[in-house]
C-alpha positions in Angstrom: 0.3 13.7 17.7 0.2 14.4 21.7 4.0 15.9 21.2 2.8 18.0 18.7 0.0 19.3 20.5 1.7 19.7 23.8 4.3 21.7 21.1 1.3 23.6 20.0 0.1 25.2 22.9 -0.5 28.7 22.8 -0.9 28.9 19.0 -4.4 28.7 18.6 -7.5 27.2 19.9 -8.2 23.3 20.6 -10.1 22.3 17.6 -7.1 24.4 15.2 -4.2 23.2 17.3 -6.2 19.1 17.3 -6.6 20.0 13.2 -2.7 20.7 12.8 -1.9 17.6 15.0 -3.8 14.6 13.6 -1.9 12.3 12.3 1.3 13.9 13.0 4.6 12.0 13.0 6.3 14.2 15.8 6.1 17.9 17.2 7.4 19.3 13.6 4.1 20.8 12.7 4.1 22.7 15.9 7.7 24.1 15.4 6.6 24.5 12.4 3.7 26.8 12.9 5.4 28.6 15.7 8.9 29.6 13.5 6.3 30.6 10.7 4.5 33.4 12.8 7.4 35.9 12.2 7.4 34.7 8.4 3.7 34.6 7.5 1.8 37.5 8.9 -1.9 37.6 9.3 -2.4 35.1 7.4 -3.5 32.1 9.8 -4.8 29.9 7.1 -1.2 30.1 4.6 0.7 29.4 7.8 -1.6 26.4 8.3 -1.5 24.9 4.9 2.5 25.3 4.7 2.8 23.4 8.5 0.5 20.6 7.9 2.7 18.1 6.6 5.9 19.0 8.3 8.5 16.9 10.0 10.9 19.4 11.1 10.6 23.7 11.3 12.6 23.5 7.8 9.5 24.7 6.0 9.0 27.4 7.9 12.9 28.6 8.0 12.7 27.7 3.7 10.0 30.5 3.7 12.0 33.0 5.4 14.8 32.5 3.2 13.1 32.2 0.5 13.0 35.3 -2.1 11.5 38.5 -1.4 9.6 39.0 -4.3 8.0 35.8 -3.9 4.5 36.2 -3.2 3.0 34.6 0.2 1.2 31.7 -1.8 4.0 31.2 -3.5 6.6 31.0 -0.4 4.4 28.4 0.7 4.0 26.1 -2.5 7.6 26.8 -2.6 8.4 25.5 1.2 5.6 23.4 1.5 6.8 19.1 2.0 10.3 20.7 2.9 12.1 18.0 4.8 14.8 18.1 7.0 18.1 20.0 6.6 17.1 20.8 3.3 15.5 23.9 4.3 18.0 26.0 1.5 17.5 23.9 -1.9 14.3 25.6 -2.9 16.0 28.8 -3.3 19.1 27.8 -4.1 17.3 26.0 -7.0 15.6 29.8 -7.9 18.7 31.0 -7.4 20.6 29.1 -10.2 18.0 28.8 -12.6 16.7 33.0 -12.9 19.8 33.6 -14.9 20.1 30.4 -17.1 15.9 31.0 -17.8 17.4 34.0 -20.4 19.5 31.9 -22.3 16.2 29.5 -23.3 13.7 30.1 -26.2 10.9 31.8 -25.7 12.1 32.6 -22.1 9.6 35.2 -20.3 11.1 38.8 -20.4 10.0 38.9 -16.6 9.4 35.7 -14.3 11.7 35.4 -11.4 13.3 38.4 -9.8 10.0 40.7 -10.1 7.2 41.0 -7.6 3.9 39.3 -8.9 2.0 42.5 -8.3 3.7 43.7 -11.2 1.9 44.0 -14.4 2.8 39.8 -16.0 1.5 38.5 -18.7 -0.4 35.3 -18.4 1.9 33.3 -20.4 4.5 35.2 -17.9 2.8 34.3 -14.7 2.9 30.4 -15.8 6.4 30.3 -16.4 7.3 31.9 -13.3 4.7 29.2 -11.7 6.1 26.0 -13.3 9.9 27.2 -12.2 8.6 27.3 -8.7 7.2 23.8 -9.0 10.1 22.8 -10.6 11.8 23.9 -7.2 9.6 22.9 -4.7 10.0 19.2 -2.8 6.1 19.2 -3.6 6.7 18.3 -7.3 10.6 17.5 -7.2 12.4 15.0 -5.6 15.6 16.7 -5.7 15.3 21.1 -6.4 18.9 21.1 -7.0 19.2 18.3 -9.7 16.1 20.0 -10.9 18.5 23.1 -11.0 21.3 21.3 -12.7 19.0 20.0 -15.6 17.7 23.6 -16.3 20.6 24.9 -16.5 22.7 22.3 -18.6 19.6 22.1 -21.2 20.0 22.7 -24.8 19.1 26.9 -25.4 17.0 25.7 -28.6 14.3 24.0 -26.5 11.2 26.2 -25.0 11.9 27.2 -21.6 8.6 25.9 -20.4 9.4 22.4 -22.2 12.3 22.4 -20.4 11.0 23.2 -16.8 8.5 20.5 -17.1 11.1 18.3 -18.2 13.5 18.8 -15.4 10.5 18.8 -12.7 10.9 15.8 -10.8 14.4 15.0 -11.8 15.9 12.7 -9.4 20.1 12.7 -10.3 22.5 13.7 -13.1 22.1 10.5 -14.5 18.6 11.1 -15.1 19.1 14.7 -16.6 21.6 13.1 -19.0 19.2 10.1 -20.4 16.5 12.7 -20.5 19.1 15.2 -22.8 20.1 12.0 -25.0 16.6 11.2 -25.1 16.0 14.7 -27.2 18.8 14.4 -28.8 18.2 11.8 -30.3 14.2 11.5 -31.5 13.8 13.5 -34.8 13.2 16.8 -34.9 8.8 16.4 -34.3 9.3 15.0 -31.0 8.3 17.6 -28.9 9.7 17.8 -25.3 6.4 16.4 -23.4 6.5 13.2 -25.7 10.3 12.8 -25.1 9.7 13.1 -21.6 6.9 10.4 -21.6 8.9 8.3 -23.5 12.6 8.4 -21.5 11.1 9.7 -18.1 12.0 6.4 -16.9 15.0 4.9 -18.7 18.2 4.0 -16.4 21.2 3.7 -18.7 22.4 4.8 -22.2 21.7 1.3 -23.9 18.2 1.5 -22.6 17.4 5.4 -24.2 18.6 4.2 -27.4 16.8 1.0 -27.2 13.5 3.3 -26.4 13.8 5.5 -29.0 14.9 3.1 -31.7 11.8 1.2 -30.8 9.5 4.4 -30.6 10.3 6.1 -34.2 10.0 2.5 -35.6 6.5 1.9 -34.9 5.9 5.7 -35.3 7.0 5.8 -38.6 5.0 2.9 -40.1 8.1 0.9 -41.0 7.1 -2.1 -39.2 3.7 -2.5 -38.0 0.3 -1.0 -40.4 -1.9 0.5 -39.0 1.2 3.1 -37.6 1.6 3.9 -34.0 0.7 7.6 -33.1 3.7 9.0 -31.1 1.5 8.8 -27.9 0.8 4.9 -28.4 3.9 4.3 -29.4 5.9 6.3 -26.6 3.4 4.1 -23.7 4.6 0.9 -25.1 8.7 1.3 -25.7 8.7 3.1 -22.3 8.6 -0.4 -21.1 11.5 -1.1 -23.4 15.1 -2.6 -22.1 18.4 -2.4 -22.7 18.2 -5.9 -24.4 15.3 -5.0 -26.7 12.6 -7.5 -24.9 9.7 -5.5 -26.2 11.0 -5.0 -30.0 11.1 -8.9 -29.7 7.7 -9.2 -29.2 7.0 -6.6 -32.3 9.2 -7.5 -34.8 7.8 -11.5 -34.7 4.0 -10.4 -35.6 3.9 -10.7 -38.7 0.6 -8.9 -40.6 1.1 -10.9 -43.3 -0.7 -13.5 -41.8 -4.1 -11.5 -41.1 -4.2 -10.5 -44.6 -6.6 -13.3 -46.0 -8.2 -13.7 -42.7 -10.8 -11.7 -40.6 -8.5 -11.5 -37.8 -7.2 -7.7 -38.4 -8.6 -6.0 -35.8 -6.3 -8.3 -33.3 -3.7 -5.9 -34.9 -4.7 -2.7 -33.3 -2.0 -0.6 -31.6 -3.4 -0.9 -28.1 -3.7 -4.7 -28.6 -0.3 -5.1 -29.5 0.7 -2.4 -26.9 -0.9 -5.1 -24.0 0.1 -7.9 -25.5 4.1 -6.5 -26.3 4.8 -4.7 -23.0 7.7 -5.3 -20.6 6.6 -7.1 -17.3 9.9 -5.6 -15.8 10.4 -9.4 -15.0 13.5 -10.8 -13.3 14.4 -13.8 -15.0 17.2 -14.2 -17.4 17.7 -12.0 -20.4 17.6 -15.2 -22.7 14.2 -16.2 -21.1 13.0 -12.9 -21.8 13.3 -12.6 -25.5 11.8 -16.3 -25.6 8.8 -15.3 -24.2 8.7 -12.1 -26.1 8.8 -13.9 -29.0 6.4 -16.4 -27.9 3.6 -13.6 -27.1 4.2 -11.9 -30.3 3.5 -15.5 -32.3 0.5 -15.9 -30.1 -0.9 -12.6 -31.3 0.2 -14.0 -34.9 -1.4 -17.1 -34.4 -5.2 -15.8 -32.9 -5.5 -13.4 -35.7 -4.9 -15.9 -37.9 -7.8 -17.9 -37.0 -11.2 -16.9 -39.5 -13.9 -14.9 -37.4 -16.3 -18.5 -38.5 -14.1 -20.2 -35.9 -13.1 -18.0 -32.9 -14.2 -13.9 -32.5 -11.9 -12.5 -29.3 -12.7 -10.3 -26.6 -9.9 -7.6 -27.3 -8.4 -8.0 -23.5 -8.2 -11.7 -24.1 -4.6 -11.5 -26.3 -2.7 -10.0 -23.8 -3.9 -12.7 -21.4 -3.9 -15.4 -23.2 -0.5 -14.9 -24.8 0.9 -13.8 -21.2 0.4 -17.8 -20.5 3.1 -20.6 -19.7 1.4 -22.6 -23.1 -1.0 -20.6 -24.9 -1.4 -23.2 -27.7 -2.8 -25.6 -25.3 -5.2 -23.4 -24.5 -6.5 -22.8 -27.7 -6.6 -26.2 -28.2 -8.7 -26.0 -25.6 -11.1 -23.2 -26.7 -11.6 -25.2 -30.1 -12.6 -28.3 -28.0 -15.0 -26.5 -26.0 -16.8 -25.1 -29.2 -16.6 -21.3 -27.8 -16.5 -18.9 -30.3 -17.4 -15.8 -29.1 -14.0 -15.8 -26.3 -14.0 -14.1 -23.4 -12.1 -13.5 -20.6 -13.9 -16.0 -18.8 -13.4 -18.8 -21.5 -9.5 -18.5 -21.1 -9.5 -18.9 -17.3 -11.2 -22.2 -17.8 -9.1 -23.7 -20.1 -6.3 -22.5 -18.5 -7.4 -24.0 -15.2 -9.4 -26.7 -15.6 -10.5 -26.6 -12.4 -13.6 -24.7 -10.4 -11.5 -21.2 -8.6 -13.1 -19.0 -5.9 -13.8 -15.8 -8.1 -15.8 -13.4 -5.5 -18.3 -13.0 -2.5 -21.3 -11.3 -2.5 -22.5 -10.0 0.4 -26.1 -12.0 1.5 -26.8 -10.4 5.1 -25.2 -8.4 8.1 -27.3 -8.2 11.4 -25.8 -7.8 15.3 -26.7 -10.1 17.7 -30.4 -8.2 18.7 -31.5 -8.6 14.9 -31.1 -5.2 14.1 -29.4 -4.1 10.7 -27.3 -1.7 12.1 -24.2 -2.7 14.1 -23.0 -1.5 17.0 -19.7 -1.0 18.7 -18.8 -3.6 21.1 -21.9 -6.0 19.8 -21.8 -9.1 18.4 -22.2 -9.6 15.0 -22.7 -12.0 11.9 -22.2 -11.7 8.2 -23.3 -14.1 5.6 -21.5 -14.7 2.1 -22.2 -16.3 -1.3 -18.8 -17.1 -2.7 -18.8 -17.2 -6.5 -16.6 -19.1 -8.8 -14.5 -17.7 -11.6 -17.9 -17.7 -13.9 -19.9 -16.0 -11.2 -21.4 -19.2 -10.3 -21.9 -20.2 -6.6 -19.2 -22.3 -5.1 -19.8 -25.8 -3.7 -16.5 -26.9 -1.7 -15.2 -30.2 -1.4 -16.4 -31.6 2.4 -15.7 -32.7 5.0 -12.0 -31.2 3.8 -12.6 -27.9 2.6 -10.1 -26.9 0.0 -10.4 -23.3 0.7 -10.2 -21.1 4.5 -11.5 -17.8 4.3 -10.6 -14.9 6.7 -12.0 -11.8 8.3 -9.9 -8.7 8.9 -10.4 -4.8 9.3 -7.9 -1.6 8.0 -5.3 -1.6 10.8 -5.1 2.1 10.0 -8.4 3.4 10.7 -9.0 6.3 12.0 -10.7 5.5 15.3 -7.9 2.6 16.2 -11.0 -0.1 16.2 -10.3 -3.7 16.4 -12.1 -6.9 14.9 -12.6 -9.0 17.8 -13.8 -12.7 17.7 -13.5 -15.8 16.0 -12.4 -14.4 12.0 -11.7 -17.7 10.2 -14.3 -19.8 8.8 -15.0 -22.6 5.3 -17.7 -22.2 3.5 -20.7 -24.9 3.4 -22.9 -25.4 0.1 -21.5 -22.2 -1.1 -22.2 -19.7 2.0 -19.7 -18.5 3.9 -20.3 -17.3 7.5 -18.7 -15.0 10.2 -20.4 -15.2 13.3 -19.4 -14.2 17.1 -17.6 -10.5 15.0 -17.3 -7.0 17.2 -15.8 -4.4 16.4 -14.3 -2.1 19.2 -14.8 1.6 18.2 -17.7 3.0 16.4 -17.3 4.6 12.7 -16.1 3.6 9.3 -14.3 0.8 8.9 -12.7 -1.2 5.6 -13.6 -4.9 5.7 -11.6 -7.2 4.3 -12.5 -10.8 3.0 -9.3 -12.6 2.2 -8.4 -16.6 1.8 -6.1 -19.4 1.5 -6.6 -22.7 -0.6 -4.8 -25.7 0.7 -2.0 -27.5 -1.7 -2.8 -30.5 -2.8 -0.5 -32.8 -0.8 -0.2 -35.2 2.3 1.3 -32.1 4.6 -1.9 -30.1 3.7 0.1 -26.9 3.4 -1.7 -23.8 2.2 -0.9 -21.4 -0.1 -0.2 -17.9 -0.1 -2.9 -15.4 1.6 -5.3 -13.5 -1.1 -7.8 -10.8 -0.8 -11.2 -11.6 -2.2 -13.5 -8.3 -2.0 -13.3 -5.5 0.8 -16.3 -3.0 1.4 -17.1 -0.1 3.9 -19.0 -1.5 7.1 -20.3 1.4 9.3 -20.4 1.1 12.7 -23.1 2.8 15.2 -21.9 3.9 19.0 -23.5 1.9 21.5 -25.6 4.2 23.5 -26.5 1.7 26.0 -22.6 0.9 26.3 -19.8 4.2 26.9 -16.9 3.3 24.8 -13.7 3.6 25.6 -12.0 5.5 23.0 -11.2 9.2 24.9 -9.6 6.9 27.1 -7.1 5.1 25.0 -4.0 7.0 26.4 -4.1 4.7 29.4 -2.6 2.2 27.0 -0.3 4.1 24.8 1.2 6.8 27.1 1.0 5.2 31.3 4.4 3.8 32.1 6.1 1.7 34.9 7.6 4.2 37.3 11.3 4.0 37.3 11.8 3.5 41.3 9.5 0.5 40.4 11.4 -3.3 40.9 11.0 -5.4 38.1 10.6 -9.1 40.2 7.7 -7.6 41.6 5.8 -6.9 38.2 7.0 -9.8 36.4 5.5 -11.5 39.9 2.1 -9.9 38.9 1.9 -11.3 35.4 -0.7 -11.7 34.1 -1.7 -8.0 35.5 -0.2 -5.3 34.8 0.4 -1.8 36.7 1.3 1.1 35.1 1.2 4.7 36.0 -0.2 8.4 34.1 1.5 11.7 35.2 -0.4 14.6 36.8 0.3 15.9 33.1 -3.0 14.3 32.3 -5.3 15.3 34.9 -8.4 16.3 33.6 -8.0 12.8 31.6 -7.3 11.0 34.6 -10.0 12.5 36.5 -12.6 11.9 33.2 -11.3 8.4 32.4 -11.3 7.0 36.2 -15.0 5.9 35.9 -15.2 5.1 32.8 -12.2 2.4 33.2 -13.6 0.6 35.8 -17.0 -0.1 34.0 -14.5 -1.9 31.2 -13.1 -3.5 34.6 -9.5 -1.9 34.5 -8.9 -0.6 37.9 -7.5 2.8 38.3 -7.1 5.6 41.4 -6.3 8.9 40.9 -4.4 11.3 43.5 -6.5 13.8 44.0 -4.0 15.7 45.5 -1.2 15.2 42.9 -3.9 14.6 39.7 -1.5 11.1 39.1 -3.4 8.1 38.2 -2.7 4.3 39.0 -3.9 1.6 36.1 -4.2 -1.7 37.1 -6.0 -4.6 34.3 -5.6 -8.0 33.0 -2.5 -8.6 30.9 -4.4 -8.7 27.4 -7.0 -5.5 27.9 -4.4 -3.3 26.0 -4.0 -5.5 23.3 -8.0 -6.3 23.1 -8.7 -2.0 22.4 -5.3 -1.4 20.8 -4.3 -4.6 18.5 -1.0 -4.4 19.7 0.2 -7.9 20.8 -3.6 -9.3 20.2 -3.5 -12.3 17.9 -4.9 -12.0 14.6 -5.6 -14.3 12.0 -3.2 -11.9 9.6 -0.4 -13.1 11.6 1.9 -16.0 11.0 1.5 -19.2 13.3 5.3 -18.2 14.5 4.2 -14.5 15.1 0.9 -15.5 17.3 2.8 -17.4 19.6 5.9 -14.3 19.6 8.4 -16.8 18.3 9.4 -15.4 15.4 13.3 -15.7 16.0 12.4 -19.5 16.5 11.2 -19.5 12.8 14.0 -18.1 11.8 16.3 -20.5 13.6 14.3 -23.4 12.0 14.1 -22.1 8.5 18.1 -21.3 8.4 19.2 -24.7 9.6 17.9 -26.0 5.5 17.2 -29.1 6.6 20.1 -30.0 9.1 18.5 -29.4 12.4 19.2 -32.1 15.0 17.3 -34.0 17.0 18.2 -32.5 20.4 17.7 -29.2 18.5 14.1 -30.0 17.8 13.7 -31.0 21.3 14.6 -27.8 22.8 12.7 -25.8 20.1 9.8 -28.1 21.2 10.0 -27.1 24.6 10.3 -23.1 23.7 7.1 -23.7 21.7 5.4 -25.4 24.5 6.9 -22.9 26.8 5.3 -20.1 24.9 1.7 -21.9 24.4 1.5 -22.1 28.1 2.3 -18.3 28.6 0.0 -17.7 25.6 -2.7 -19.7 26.9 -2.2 -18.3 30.4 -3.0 -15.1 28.7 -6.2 -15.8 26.8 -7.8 -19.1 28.3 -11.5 -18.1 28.3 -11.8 -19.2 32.0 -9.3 -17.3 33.3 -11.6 -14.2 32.1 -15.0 -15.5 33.6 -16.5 -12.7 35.0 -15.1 -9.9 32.2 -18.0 -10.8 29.3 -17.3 -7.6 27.7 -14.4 -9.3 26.5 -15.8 -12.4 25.8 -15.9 -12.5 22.2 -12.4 -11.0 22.0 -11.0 -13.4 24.5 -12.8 -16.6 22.3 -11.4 -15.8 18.4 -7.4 -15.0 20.3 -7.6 -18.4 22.1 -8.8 -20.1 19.2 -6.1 -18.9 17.3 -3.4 -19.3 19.7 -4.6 -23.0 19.4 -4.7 -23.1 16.3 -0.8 -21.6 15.8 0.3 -24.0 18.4 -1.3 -26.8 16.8 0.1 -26.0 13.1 3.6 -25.8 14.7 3.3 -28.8 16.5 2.6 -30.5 13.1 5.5 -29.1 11.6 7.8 -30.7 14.1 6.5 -33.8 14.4 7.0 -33.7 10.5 10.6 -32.6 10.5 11.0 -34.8 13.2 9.9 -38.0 11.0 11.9 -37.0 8.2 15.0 -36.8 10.2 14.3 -40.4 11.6 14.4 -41.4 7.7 17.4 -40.2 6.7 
């Protein structure tokens, strides 16, 4: 973004030229916006909207090329998205497909090739609009296979049919499964169903697979009540080459609902859940078997009379989606539930008492007030719910669950959760306490957990997300935050007459340097550092400024190198290439090996801890809380390995 505005300069005023630059990748919008002034005249707001998103001044070179009797609005849907070097597909795609749009029914007598102030009819004007979509990267991945397809369709389809079927079109391949597609569905198939039923298809075997399953169930031949063509194109989308979903289809049997109440388990869109492709990976043989175990699960609830069991329709696909459905209605009958829901499944299923949700029971900062603050301490209370909306109770004093705080890396204001962000619940509340959050505004929070294997290793299972909600966050007004200043950390640099020895000497400080090019910053930001004690002195003769802080100050305002509880134990402690090393020997790491990866880990603790020890930041209680929750989990990280070791060790010593 700072590239881009730097780029910018000159093209407008702050707020347009800050506007065009948010979020950008490099100085593309810029170039952009500058190459489009000869292109786009007097109209600041077109030039604008076709810059935005750029990478690259393609866009803006792809509007001058673009046709003359384009219209502006339409240069610029045409360009818009344009990525690099492929600044001439758009029109070449116009280009190929105004004489091949004649050959097709019901093509427009004018479209392409006339200026739109010229008297179109409507039905004109939205040909001559989907064509240009069809072209532009904005709704095609590739303008030129969009091209090809145009022009290699059949002349007896409608020539808007065929430009929304070829919008989009990735390769030749695709084109070709899309014409076999058409080919091959009878006659009443029109184009958009065709397209929602082979849009996604990959090889030959799979279209005819697709369409063999489609016109089955449309026609009635198998399944009563029929399929509309819409039902029955969602469903054999899914279909592959193998014929996994007509598995599922052809072993219900309605038969079996006939003298029972059980019917309405028949309905397209319950067959439609219960039938469709997972896209799974296992073996084609698996597959089918489960397939055809799903479909007999269907078979086998509607068999039951509605005296005995009356479903919640999103319980088949569920259910049947199961390892052993049977035993779970086993289940359901010993359990006396008639009236199955949802719910009902899980517990059979389980047999156990799950975290389900958390309800939020109270947020207040550390002066009581409701509101929190940037910079301030706060808490936030829990109820965690099982799966039936019931409160909680973990087992103690080992809980089986570990919950986790965390905030959207990607907010807009770069703020950072700081403090201690892991916690077990007690008696079903759960509680954050000691929490600040950096920068003032809105902010995703994110409640998230891990439930702990039941073994002798304790290991823990793979990290979930529970519930996230918006938290809003107040400035401080009795505290100046630091957030015009954050360039200190993202743009200062070491100066490159500087000698390394002497700053690796400094550690844990660091020293860094900002150009004159930022002197009104400089001069703004001086002050304002050294009340968040990070020492700087600008040259009031040059406008250069010299940073000096505490190694871990970045990483506390940026989150860049801070720990978080996100991270792995490996990653906390910046030993990730040790993980690696450990998790590639399989099992045949030495013992001298584990010794020396010992002493790395130890070696990096110390560093680590030499970084964030509370003490060693007495005096700095601004960063207090943030200083508390990364020692704790550097700790922790160094503990967890530690355990791991000693582990591998002892099995090593067994064998």
């Amino acid at each position: 973004p700072a590239d881009c505005f730097l780029e910018s300069k000159g093209l407008g005023s702050v707020r347009e030229r800050m506007d065009l630059c948010i979020g950008a990748p490099n100085a593309g919008p810029a170039q952009c916006l500058r190459r489009s002034l000869g292109v786009i005249k007097n109209d600041a707001d077109g030039r604008l909207a076709l810059c935005l998103t750029a990478d690259s001044e393609d866009p803006a070179l792809c509007a001058a090329s673009a046709p003359q009797y384009l219209s502006v609005s339409e240069k610029i849907e045409l360009c818009s998205f344009c990525p690099p070097f492929k600044r001439n597909d758009p029109s070449a795609c116009l280009q190929a497909v105004q004489p091949a749009a004649k050959r097709l029914k019901n093509a427009p007598k004018k479209g392409l090739g006339y200026f739109i102030d010229n008297l179109l009819l409507a039905s004109e004007r939205e040909s001559r609009q989907l064509l240009i979509s069809m072209c532009s990267f904005g709704f095609s991945q590739s303008p030129i296979a969009a091209a090809e397809c145009f022009k290699s369709s059949p002349s007896n389809i409608l020539h808007d049919d065929v430009a929304r079927m070829c919008t989009n079109i990735s390769s030749v391949d695709v084109i070709e499964h899309m014409q076999l597609c058409h080919r091959i569905l009878p006659k009443d198939w029109t184009t958009e169903e065709s397209i929602q039923l082979c849009e996604s298809t990959k090889s030959r075997p799979q279209v005819e697979a697709v369409v063999k399953c489609a016109v089955e169930l449309s026609g009635g031949k198998i399944l009563h009540p029929r399929f509309t063509r819409q039902e029955a194109a969602e469903l054999c989308k899914s279909e592959t080459s193998e014929g996994i979903v007509w598995s599922c289809i052809s072993s219900i049997n309605l038969a079996v609902a006939k003298s029972f109440s059980g019917s309405y388990l028949l309905l397209p869109e319950v067959i439609s859940e219960v039938c469709r492709s997972s896209g799974s990976e296992t073996a084609i043989n698996t597959q089918q078997k489960l397939a055809e175990q799903r479909g007999k699960c269907l078979n086998k609830m509607a068999a039951y009379s509605s005296s005995t069991f009356l479903f919640d329709l999103k319980v088949p696909s569920m259910l049947c989606s199961l390892s052993d459905p049977n035993a779970v209605l086993v289940c359901l009958q010993k359990s006396h539930v008639r009236m199955v829901s949802i719910e009902d499944v899980q517990v059979c299923a389980s047999q156990k008492v799950l975290v389900g949700d958390v309800r939020v029971i109270r947020i207040r900062s550390e002066d009581n007030d409701i509101h929190l603050s940037a910079g301030r301490r706060f808490l936030i209370d829990f109820e965690v719910l099982d799966q039936w909306g019931h409160r909680f109770i973990d087992s103690m004093p080992n809980p089986e669950y570990m919950f986790f705080a965390s905030i959207n890396s990607n907010n807009a204001q770069s703020a950072v959760l700081w403090g201690v962000r892991s916690n077990s619940s007690f008696n079903g509340v759960l509680q954050f306490s000691s929490l600040a959050i950096s920068q003032p505004g809105n902010v995703e929070f994110k409640v998230s957990f891990v439930q702990y294997k039941n073994d002798n290793e304790r290991s823990i299972s793979k990290k979930t997300a529970l519930q996230v909600f918006q938290v809003s966050v107040r400035e401080d007004e009795k505290v100046v935050s630091l957030s015009p200043c954050m360039y200190v950390f993202k743009q200062a640099f070491c100066p490159i007459d500087s000698i390394e020895a002497n700053w690796i000497a400094d550690f844990p400080r660091i020293r860094s340097y900002s150009p004159a090019l930022n002197y009104l910053s400089n001069i703004n930001c001086a002050v304002l550092l050294q009340q968040w004690h990070i020492d700087a002195w600008v040259n009031s003769g040059s406008g250069d400024m010299w940073i000096e802080y505490r190694m871990g100050v970045d990483s506390i305002w940026t989150g860049l190198g801070l720990p978080r509880v996100e991270m792995s134990v490996w990653d906390r402690l910046e030993l990730s290439s040790s993980y690696e090393k450990l998790t590639a020997a399989s099992g045949s790491i030495s013992k001298s090996e584990q010794k020396a990866l010992a002493k790395v880990v130890r070696r990096a603790y110390y560093r680590k801890s030499l970084q964030w020890h509370p003490d060693r930041w007495a005096g700095l209680s601004e960063y207090a809380v943030a200083v508390q929750g990364a020692f704790e989990l550097v700790n922790e990280a160094y503990e967890t390995i530690s355990n791991m070791l000693r582990i591998e060790n002892k099995r090593v010593l067994s064998l």
